[in-house]
Z-matrix of the N, CA and C atoms (Angstrom, degrees):
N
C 1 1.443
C 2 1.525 1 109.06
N 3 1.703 2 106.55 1 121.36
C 4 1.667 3 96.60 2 162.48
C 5 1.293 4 117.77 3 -70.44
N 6 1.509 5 112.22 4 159.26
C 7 1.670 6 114.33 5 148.83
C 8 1.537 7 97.31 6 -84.33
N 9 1.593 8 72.88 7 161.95
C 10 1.755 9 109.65 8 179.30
C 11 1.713 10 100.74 9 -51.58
N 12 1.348 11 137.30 10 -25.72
C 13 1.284 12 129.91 11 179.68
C 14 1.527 13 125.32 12 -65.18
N 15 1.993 14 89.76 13 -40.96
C 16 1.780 15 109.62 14 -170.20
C 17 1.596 16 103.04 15 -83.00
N 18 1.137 17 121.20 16 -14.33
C 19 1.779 18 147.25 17 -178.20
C 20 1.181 19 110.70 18 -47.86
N 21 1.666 20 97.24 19 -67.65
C 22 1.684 21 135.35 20 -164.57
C 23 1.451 22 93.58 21 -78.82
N 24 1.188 23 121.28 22 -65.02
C 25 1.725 24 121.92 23 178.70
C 26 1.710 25 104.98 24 -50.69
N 27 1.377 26 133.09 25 -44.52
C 28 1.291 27 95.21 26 -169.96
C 29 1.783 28 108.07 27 -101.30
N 30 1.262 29 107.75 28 20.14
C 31 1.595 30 115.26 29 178.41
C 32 1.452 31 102.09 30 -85.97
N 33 1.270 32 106.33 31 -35.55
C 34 1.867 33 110.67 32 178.61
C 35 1.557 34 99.74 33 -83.37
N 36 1.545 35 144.25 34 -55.49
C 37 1.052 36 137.06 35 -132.26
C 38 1.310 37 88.70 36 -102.07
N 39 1.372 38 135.00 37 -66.66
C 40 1.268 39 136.23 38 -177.96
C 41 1.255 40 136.09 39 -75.87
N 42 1.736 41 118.78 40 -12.56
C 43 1.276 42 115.62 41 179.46
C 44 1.792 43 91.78 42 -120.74
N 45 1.191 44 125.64 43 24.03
C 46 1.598 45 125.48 44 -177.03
C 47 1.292 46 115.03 45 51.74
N 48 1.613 47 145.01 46 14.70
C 49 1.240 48 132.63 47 -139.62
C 50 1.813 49 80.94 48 -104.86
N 51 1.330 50 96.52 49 165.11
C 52 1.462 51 110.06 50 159.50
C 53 1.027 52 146.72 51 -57.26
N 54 1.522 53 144.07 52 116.45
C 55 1.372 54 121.62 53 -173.15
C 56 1.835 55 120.69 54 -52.30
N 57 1.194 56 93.19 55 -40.76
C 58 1.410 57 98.39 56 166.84
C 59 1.552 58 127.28 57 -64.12
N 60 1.449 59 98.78 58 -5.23
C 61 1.740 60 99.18 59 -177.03
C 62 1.673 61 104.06 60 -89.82
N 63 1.558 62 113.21 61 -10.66
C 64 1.261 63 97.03 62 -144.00
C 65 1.995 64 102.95 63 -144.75
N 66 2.048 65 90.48 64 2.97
C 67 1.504 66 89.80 65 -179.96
C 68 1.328 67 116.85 66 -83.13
N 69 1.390 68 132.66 67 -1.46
C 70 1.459 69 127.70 68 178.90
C 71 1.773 70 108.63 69 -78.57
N 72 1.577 71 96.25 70 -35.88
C 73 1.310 72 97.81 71 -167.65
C 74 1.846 73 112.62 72 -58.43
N 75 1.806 74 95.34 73 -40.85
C 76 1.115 75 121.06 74 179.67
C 77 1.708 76 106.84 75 -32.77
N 78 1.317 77 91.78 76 -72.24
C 79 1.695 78 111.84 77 -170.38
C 80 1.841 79 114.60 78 -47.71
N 81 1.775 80 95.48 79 -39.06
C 82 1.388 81 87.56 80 171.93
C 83 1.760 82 131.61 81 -77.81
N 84 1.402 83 96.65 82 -10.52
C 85 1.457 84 106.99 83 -174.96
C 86 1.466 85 100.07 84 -85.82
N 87 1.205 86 135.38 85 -28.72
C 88 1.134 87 137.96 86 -169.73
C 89 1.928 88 104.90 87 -93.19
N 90 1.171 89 113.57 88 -22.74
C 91 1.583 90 112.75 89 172.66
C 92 1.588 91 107.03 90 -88.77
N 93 1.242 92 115.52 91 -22.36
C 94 1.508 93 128.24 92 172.18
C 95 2.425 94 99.79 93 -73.54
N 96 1.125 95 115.44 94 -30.71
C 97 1.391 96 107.84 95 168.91
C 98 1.288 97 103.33 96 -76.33
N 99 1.578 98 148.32 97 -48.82
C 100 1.006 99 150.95 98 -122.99
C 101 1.563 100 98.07 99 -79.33
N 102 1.873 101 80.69 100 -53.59
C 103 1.852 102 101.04 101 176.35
C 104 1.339 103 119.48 102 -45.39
N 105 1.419 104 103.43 103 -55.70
C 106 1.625 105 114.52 104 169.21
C 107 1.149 106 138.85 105 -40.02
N 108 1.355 107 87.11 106 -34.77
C 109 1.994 108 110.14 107 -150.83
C 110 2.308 109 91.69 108 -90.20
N 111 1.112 110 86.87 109 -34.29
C 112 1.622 111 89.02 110 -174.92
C 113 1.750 112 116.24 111 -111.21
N 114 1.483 113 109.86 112 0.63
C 115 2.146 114 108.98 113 136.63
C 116 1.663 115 83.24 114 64.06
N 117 1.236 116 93.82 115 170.36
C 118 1.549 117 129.46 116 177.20
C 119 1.162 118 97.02 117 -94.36
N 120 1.515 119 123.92 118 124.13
C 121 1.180 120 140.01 119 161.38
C 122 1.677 121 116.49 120 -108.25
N 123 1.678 122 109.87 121 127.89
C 124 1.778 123 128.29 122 -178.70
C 125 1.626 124 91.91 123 -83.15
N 126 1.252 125 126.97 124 129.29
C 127 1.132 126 142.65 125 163.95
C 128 1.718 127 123.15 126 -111.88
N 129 0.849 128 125.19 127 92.26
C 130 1.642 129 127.65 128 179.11
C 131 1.580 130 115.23 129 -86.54
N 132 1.311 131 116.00 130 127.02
C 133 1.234 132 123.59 131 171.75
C 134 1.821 133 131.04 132 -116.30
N 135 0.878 134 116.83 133 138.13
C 136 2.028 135 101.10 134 -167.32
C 137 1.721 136 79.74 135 -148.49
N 138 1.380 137 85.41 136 165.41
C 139 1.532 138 101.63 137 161.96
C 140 1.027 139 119.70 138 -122.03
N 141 1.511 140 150.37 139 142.09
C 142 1.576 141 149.36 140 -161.40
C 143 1.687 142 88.49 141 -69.55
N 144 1.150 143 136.23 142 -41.33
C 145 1.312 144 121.36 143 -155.02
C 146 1.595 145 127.84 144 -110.83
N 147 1.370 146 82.81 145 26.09
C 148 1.451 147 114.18 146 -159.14
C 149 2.108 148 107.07 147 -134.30
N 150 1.173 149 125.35 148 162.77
C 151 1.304 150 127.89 149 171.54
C 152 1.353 151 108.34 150 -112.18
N 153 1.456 152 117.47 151 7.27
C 154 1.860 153 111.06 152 -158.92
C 155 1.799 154 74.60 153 -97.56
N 156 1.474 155 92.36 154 179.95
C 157 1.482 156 119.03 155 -170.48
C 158 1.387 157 93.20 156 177.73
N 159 1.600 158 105.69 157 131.56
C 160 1.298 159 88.62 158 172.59
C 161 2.327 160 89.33 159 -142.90
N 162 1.245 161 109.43 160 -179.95
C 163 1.369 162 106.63 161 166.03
C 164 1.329 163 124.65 162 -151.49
N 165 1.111 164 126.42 163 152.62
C 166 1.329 165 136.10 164 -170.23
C 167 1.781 166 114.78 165 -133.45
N 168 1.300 167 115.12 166 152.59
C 169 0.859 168 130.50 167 -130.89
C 170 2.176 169 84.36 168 -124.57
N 171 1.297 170 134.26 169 124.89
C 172 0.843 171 145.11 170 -165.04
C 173 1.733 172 117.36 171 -138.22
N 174 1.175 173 124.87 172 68.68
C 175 1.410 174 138.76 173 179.08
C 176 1.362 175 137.57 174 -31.38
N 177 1.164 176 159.68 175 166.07
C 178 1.212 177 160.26 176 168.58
C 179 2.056 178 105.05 177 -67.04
N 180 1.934 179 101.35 178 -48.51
C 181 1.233 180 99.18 179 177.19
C 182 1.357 181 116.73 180 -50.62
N 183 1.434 182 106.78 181 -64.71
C 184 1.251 183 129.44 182 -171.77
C 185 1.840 184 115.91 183 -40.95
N 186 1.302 185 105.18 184 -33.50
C 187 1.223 186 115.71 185 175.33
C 188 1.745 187 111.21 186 -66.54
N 189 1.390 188 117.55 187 -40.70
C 190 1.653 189 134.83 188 -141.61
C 191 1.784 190 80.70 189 -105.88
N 192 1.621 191 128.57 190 -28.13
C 193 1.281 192 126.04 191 -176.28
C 194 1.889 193 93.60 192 -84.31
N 195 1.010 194 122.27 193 -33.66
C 196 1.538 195 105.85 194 -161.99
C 197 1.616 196 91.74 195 -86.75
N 198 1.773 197 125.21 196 -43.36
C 199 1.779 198 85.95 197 -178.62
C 200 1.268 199 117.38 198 -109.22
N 201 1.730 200 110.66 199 11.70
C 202 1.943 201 87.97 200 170.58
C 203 1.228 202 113.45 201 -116.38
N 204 2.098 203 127.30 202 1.74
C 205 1.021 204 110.89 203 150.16
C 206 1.310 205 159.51 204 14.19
N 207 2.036 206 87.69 205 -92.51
C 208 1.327 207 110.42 206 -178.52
C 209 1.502 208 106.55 207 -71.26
N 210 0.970 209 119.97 208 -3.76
C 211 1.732 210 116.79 209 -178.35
C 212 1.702 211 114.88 210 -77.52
């Protein structure tokens, strides 16, 4: 599997296409690894002084929405 970097490089270098023809796709294939690359994470929380516990469930999106969002 390429990344979205080696993608974009041989869509311009080897198939002549435009950077502009081919940078959106780029961006999504590469936010589609990001997702991948960082999985669904189970998170458990308790308190020592306490019996509750509870857990939550923390995503690949959720991860790729909190730091490239704001960008």
């Amino acid at each position: 599997m390429k990344t979205a970097v080696e993608w974009l490089y041989d869509q311009i270098e080897n198939e002549g296409k435009c950077i502009y023809e081919v940078m959106e796709q780029a961006k999504e294939m590469e936010k589609e690894q990001i997702i991948d690359a960082h999985g669904d994470k189970q998170k458990t929380k308790s308190n020592p002084n306490s019996i509750v516990t509870y857990g939550y469930t923390f995503t690949g999106k959720m991860y790729y929405d909190k730091i490239f969002k704001s960008e």
